[in-house]
DSSP file (Angstrom, degrees, kcal/mol; ACC not computed):
  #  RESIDUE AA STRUCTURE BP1 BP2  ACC     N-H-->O    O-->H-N    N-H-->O    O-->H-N    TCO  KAPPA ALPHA  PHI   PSI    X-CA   Y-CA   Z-CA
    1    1 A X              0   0    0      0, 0.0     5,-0.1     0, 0.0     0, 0.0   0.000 360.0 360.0 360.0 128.3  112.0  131.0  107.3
    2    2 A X        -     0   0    0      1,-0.1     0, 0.0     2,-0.0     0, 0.0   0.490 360.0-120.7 -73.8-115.5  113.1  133.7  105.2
    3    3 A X  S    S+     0   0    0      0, 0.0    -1,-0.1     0, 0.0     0, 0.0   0.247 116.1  53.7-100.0 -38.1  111.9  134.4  101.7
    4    4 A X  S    S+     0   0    0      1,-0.3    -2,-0.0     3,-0.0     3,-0.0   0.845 112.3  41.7 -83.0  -1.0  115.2  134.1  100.5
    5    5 A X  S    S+     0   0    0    116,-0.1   117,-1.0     1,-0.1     2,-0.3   0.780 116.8  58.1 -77.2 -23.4  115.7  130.5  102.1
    6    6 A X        +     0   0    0    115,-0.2     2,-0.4    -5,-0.1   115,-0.1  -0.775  55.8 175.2-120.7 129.2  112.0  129.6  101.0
    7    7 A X        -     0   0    0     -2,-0.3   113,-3.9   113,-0.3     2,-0.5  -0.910  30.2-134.1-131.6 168.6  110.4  129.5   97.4
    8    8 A X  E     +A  119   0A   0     -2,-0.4     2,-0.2   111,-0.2   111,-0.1  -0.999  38.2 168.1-136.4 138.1  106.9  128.2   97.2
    9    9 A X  E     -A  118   0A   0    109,-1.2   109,-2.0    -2,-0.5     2,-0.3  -0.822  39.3-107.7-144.1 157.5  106.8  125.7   94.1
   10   10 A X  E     +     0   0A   0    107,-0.3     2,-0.6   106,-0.2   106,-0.2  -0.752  47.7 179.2 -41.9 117.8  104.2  123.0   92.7
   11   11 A X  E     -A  115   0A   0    104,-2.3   104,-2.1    -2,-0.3     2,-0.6  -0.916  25.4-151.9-140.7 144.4  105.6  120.0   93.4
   12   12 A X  E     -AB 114  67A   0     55,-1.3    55,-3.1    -2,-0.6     2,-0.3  -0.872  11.1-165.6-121.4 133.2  104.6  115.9   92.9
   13   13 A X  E     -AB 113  66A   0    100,-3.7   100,-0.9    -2,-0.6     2,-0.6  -0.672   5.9-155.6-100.0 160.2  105.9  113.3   95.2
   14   14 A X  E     -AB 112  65A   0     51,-2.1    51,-1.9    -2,-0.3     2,-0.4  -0.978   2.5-158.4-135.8 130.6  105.5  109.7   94.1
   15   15 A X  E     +AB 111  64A   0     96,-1.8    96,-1.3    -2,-0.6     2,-0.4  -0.903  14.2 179.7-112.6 141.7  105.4  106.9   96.8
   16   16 A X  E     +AB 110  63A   0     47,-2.4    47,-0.9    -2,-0.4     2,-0.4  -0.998   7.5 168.7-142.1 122.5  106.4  103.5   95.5
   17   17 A X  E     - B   0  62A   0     92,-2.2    45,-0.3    -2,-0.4    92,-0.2  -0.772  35.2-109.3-161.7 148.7  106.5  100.4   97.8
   18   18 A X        -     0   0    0     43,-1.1     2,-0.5    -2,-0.4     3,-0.5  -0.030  27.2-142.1 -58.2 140.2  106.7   97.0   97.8
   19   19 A X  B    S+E  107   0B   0     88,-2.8    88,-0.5     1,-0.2    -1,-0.1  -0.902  86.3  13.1-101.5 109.6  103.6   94.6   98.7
   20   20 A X  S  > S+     0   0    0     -2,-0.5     4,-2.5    86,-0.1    -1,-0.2   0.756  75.1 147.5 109.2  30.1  104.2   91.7  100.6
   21   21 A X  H  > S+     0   0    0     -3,-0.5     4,-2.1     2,-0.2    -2,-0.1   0.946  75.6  51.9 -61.1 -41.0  108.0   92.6  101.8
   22   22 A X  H  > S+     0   0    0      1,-0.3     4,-1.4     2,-0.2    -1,-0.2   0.751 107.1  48.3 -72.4 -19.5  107.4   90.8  105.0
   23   23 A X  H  4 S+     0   0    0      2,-0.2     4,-0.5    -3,-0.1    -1,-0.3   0.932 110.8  53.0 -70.5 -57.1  106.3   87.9  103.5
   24   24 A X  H >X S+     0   0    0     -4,-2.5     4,-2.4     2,-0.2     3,-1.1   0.869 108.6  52.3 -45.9 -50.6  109.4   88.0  100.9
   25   25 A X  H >< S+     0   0    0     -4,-2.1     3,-2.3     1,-0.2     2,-1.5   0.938 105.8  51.1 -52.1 -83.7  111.7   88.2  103.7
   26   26 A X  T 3< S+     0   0    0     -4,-1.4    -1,-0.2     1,-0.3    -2,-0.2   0.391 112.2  46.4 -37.0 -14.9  110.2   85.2  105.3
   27   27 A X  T <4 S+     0   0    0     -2,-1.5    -1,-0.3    -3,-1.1    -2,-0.2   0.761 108.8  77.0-114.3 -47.8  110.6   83.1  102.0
   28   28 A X  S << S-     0   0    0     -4,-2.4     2,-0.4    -3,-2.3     3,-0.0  -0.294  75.8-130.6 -85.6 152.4  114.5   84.4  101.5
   29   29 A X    >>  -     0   0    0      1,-0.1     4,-2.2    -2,-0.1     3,-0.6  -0.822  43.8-105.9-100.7 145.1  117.6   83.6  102.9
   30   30 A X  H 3> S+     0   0    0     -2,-0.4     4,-1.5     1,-0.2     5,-0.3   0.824 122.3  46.8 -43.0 -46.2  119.3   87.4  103.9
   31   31 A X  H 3> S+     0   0    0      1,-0.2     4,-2.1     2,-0.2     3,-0.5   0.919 110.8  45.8 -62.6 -56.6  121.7   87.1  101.0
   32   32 A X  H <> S+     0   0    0     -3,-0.6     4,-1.1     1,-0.3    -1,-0.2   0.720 118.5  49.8-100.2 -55.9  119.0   86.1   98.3
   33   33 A X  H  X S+     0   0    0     -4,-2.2     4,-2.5     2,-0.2    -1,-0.3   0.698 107.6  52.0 -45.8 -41.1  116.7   89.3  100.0
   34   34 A X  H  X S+     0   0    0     -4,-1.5     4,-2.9    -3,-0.5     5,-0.3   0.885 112.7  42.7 -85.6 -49.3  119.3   91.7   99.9
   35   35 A X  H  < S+     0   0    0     -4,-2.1    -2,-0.2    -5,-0.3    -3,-0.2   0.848 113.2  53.8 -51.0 -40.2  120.1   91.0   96.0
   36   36 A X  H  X S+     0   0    0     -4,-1.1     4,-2.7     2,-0.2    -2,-0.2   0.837 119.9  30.0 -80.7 -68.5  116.5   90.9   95.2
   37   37 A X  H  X S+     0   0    0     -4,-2.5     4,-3.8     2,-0.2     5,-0.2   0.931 111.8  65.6 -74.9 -26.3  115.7   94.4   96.8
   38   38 A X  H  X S+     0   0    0     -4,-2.9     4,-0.8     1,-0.2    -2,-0.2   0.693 117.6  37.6 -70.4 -29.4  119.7   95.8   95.9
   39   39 A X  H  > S+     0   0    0     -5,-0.3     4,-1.1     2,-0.1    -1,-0.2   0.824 111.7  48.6 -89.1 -57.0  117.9   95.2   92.3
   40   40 A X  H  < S+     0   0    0     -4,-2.7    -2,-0.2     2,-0.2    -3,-0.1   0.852 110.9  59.7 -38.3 -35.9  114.1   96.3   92.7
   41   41 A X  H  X S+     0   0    0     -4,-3.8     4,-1.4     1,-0.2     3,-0.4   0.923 114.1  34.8 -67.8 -33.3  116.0   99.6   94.3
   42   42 A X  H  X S+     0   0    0     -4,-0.8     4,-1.6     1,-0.3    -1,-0.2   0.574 111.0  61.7 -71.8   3.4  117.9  100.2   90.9
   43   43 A X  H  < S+     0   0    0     -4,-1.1    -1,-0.3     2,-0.2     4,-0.2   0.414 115.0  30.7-132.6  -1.8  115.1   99.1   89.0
   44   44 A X  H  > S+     0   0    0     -3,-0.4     4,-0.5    -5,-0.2    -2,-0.2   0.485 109.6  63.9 -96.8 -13.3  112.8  102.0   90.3
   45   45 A X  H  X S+     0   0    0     -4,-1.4     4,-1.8     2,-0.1     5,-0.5   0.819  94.1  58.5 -53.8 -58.9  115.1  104.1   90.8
   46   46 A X  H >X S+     0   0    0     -4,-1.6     4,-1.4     1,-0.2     3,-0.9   0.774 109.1  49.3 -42.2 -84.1  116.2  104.4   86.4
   47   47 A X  H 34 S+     0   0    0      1,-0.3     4,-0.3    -4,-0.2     6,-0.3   0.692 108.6  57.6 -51.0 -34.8  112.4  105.5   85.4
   48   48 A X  H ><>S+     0   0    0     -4,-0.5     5,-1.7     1,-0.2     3,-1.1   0.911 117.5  27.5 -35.9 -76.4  112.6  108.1   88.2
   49   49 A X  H X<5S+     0   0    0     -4,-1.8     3,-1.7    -3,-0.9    -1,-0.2   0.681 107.4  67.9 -59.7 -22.2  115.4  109.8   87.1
   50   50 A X  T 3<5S+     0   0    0     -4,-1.4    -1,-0.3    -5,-0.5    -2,-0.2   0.234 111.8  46.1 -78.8   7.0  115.0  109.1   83.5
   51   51 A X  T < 5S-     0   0    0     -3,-1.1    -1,-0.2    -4,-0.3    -2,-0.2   0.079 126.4 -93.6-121.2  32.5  111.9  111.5   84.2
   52   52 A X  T < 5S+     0   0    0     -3,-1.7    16,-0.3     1,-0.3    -3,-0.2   0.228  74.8 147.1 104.1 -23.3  113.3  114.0   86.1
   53   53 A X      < -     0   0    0     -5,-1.7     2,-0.4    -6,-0.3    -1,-0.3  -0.145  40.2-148.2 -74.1 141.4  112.6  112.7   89.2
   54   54 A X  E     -C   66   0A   0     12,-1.2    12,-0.8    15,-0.2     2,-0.7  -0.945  21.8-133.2-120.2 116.3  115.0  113.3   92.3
   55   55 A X  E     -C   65   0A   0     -2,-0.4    10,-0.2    10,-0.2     3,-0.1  -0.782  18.1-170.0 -92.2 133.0  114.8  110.1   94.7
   56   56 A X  E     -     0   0A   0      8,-2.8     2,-0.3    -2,-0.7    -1,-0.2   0.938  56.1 -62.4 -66.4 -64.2  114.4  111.9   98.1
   57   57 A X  E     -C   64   0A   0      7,-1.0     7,-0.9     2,-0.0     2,-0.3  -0.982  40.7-102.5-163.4 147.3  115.1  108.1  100.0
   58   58 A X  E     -C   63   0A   0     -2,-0.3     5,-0.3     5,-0.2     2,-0.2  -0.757  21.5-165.8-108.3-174.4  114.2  104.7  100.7
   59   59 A X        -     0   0    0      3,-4.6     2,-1.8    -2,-0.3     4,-0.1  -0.508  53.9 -63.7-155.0  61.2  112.9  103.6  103.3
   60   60 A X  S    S-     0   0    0     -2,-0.2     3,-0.0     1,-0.2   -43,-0.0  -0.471 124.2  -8.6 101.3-109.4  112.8  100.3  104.1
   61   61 A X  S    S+     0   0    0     -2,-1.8   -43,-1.1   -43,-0.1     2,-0.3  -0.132 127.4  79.0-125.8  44.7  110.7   98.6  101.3
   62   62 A X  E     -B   17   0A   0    -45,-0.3    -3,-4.6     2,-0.0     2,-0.2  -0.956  55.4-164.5-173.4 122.5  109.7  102.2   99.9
   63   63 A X  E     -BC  16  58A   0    -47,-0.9   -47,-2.4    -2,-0.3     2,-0.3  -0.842   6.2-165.6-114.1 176.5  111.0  105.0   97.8
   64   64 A X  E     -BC  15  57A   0     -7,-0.9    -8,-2.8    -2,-0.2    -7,-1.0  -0.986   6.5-173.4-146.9 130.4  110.0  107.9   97.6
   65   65 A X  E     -BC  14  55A   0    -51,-1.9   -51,-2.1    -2,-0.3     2,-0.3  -0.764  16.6-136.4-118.2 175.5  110.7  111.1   94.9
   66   66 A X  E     -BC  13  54A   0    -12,-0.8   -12,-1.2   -53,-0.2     2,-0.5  -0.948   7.5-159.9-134.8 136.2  110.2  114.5   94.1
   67   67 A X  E    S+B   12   0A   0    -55,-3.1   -55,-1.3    -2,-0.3   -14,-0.1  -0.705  76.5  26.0-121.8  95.8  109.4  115.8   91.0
   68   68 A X  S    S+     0   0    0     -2,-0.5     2,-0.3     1,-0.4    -1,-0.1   0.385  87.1 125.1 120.8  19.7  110.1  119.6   90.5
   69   69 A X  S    S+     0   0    0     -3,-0.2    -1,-0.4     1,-0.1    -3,-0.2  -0.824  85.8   3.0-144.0 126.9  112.9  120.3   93.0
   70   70 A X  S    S+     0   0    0     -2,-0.3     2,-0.2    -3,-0.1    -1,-0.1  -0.916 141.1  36.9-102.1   1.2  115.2  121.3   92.4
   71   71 A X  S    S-     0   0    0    -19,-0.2     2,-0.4     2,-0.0    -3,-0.2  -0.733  73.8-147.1 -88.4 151.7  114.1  121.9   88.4
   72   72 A X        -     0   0    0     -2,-0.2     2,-0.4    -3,-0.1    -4,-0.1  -0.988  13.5-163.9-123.9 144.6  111.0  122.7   88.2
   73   73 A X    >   -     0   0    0     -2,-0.4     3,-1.1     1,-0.3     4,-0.2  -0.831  27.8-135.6-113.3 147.6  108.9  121.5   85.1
   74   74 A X  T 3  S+     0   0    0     -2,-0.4     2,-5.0     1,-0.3    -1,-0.3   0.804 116.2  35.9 -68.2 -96.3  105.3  122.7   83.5
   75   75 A X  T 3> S+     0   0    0      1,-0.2     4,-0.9    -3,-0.1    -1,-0.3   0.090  77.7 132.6 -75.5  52.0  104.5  118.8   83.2
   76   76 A X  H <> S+     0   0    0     -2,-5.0     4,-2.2    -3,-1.1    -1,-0.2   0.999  77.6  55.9 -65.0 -51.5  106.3  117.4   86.6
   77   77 A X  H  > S+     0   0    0     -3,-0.3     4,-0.9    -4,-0.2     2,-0.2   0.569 105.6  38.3 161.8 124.7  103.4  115.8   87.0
   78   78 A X  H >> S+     0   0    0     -3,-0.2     3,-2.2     2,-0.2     4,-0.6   0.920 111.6  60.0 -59.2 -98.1  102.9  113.9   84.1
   79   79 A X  H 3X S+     0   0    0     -4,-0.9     4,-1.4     1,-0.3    -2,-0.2   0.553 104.9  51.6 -20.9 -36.9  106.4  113.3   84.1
   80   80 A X  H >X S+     0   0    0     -4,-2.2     4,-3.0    -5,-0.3     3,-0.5   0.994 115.1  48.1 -74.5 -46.4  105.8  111.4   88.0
   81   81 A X  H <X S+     0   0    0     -3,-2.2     4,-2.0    -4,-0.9    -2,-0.2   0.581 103.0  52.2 -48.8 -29.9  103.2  109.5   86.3
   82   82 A X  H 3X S+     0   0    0     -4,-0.6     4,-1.9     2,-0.2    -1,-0.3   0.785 108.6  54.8 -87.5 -47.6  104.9  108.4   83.3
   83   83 A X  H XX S+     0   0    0     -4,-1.4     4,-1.6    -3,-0.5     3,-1.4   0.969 106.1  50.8 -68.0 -65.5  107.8  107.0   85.7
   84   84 A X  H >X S+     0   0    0     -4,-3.0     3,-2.2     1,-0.2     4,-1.5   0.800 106.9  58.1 -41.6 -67.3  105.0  104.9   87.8
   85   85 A X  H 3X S+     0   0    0     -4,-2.0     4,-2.2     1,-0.3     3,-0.5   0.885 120.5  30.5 -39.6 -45.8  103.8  103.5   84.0
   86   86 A X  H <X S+     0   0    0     -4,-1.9     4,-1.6    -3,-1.4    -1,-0.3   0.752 107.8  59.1-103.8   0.0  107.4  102.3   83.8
   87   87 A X  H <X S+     0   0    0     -3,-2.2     4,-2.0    -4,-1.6    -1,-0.3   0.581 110.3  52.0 -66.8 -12.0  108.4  101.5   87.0
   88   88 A X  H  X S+     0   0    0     -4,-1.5     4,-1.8    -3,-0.5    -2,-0.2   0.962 108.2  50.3 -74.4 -61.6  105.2   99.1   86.3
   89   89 A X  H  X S+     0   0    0     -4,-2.2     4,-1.3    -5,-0.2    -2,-0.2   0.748 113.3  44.9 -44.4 -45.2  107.0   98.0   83.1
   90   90 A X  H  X S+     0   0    0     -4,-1.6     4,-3.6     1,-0.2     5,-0.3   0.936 110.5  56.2 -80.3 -41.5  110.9   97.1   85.2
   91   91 A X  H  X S+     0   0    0     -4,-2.0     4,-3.2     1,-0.2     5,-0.3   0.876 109.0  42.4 -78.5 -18.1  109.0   95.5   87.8
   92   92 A X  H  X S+     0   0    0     -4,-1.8     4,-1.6     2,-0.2    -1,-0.2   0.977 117.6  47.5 -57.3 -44.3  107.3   93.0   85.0
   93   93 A X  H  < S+     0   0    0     -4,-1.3     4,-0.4     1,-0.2    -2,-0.2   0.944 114.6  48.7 -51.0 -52.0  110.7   92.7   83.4
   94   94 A X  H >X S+     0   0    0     -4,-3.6     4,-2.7     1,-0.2     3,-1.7   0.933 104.5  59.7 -48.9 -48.1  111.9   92.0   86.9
   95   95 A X  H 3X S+     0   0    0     -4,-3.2     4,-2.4     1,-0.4    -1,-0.2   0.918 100.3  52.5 -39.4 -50.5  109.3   89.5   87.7
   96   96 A X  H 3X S+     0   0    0     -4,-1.6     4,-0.6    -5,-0.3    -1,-0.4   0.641 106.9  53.9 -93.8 -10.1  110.2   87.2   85.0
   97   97 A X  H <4 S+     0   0    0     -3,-1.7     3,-0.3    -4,-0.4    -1,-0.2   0.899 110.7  46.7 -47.9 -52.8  113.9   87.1   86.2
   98   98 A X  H >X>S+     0   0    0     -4,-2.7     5,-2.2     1,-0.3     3,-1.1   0.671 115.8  44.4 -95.9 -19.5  112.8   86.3   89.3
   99   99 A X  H ><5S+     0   0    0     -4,-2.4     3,-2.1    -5,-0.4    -1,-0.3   0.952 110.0  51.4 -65.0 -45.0  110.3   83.5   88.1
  100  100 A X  T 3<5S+     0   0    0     -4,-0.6    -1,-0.4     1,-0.3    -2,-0.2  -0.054 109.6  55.5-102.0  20.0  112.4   81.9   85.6
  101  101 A X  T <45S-     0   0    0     -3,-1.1    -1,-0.3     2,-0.2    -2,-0.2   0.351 115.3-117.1-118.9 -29.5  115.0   81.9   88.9
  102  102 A X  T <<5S+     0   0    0     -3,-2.1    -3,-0.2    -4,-0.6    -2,-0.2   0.423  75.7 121.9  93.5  -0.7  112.3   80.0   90.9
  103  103 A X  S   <S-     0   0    0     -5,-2.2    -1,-0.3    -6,-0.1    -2,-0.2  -0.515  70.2 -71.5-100.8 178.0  111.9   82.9   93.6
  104  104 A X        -     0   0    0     -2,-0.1     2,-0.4   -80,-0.1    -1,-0.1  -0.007  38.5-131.3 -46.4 159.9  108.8   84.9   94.5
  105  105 A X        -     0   0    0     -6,-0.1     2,-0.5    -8,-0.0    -1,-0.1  -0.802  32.4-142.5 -95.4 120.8  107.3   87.5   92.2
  106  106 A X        -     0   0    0     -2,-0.4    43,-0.5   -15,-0.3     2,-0.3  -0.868   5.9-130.1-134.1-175.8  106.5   91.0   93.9
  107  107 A X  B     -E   19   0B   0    -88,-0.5   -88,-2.8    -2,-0.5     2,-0.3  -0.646   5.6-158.5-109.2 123.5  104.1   93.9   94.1
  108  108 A X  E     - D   0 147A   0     39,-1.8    38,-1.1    -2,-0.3    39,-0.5  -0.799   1.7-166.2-119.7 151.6  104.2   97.6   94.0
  109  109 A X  E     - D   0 145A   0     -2,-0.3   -92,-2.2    36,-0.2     2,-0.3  -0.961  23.0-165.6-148.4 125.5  101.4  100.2   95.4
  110  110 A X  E     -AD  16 144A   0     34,-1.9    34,-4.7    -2,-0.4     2,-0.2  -0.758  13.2-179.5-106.6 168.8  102.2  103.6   93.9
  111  111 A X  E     -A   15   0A   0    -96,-1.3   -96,-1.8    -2,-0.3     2,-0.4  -0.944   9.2-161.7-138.6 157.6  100.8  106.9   94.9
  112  112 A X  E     -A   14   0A   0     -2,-0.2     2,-0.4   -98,-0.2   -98,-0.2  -0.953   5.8-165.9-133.3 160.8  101.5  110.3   93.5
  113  113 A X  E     -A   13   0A   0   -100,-0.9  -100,-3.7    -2,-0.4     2,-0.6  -0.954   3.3-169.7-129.3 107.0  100.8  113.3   95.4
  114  114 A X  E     +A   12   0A   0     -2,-0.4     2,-0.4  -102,-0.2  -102,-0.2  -0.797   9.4 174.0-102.9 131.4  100.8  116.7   93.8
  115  115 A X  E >   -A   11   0A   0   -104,-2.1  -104,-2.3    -2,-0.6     3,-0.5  -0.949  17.8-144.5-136.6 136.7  100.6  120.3   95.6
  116  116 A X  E 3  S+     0   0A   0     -2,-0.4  -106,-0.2     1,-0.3     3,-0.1  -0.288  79.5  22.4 -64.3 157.7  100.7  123.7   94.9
  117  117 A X  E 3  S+     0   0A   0      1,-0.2     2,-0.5    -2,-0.1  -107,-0.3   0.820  80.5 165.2  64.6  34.2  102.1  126.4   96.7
  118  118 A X  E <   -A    9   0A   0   -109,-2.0  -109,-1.2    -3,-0.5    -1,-0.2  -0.888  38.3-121.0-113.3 123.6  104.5  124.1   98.6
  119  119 A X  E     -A    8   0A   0     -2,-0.5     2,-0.3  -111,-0.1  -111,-0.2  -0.082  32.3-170.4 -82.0 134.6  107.3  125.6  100.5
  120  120 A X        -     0   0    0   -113,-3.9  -113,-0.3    12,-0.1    11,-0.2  -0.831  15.5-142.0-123.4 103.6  110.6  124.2   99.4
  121  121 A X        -     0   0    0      9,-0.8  -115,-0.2    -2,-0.3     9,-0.1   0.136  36.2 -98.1 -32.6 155.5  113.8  124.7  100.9
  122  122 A X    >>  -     0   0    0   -117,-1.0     4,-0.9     1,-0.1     3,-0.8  -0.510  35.3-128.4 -72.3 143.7  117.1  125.3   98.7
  123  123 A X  T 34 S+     0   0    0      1,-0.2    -1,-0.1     2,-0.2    -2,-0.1   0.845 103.6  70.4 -64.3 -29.4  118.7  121.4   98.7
  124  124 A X  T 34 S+     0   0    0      1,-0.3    -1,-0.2    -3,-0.1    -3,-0.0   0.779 111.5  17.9 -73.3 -12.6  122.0  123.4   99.8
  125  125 A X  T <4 S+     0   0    0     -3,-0.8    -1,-0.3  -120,-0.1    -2,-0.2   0.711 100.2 106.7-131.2 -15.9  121.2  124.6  103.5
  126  126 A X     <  -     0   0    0     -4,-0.9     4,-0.1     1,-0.1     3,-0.0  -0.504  55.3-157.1 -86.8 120.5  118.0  121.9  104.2
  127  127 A X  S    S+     0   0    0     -2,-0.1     2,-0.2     2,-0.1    -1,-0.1   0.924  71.1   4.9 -54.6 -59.8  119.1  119.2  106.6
  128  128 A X  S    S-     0   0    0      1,-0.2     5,-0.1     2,-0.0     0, 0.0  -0.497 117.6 -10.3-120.3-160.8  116.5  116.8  105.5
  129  129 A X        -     0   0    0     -2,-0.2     4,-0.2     1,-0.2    -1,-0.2  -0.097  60.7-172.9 -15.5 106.4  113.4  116.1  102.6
  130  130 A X  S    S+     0   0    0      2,-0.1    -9,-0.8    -9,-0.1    -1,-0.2   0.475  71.1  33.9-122.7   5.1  113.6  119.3  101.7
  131  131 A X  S    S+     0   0    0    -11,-0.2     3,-0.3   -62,-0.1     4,-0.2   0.607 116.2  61.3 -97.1 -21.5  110.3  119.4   99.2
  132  132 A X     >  +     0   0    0      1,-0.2     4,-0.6     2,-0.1     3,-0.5   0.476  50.8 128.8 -91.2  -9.0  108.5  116.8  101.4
  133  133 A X  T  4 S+     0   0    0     -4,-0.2    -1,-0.2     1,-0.2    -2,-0.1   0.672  91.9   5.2 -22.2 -50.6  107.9  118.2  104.9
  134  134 A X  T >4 S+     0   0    0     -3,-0.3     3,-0.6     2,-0.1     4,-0.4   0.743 108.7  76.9 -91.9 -17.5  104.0  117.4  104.9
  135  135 A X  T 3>  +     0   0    0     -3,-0.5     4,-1.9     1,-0.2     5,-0.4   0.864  69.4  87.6-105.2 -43.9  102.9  115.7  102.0
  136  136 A X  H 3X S+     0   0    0     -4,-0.6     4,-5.5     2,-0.2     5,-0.3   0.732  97.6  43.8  -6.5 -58.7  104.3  111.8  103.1
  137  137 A X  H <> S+     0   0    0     -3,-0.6     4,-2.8     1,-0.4    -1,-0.2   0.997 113.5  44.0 -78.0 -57.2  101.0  111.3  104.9
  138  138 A X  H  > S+     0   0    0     -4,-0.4     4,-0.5     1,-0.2    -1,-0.4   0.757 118.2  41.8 -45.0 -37.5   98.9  112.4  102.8
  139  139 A X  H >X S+     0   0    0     -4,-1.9     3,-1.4     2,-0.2     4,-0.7   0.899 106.8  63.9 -75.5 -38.1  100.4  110.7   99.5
  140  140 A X  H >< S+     0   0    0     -4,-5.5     3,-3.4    -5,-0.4    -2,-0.2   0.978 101.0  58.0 -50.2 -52.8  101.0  107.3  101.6
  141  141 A X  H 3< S+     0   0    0     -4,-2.8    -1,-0.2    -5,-0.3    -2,-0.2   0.815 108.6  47.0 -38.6 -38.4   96.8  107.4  101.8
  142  142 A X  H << S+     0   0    0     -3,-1.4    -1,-0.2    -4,-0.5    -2,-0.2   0.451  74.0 123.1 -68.5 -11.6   96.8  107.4   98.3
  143  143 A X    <<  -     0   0    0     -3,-3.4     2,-0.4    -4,-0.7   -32,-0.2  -0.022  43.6-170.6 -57.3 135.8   98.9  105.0   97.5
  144  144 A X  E     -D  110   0A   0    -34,-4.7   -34,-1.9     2,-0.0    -2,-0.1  -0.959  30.1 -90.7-130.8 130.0   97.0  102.5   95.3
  145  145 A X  E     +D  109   0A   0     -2,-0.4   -36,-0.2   -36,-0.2     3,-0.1  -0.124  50.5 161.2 -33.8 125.5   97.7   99.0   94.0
  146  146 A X  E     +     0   0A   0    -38,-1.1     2,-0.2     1,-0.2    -1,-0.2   0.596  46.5  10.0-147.7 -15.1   99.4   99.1   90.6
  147  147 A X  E     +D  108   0A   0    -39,-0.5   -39,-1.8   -59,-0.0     2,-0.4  -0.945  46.5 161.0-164.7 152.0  101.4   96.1   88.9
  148  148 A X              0   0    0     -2,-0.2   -41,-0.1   -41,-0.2   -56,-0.1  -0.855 360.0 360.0-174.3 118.4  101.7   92.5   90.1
  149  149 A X              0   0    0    -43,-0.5    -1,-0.1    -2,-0.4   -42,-0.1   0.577 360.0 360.0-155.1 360.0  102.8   90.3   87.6
């Protein structure tokens, strides 16, 4: 990889993912499931960006961002950290829609994973994740239980 393709950046990933999706599915009818996460995705999604935060993908019952590509910030992160506090915050809000609906309640496990020196492709020529090439496994380990309400 050349130099000019490659910059080497500090960067913090945050892994976010729902607890007990297979159980939710089991409980929902596909429409009523698809609404449910088609909200949970926007509703983790605002704090992301509303702190800078770039959503890489989701994945199922899991996003995942980058915080400091392609801007890069002294406090990225804080700034990932500060979105988990309020991604904590939409999923209460959420929670109590969904109570006051009669459907299930759900469950987040965040992780965030920050590393220095970590080579980041330019977004413009990188086929895929283009801050995340290693760090997935290593942040997925970390992921820790974090709001349930």
């Amino acid at each position: 990889m050349s130099s000019a393709a490659a910059v080497r950046k500090t960067v913090s990933v945050l892994f976010c993912d729902l607890a007990g999706s297979t159980a939710l599915g089991e409980q929902l009818d596909p429409e009523s499931l698809r609404a449910v996460m088609t909200a949970w995705y926007e509703a983790m999604r605002e704090p992301l960006e509303r702190h800078g935060g770039t959503v890489e993908k989701f994945i199922g019952d899991a996003v995942m961002a980058v915080f400091g590509v392609p801007q890069v910030h002294e406090d990225d992160a804080l700034r990932a950290v500060r979105a988990a506090v309020e991604m904590r915050e939409a999923l209460a809000g959420m929670n109590r829609a969904l109570a006051a609906q009669g459907r299930p309640t759900l469950g987040i496990r965040i992780g965030v994973n920050t590393r220095g020196s970590l080579r980041a492709r330019a977004p413009a020529t990188a086929r895929s994740s283009p801050a995340t090439r290693s760090t997935p496994r290593s942040g997925s380990r970390k992921r820790r239980p974090v709001a349930r309400s």
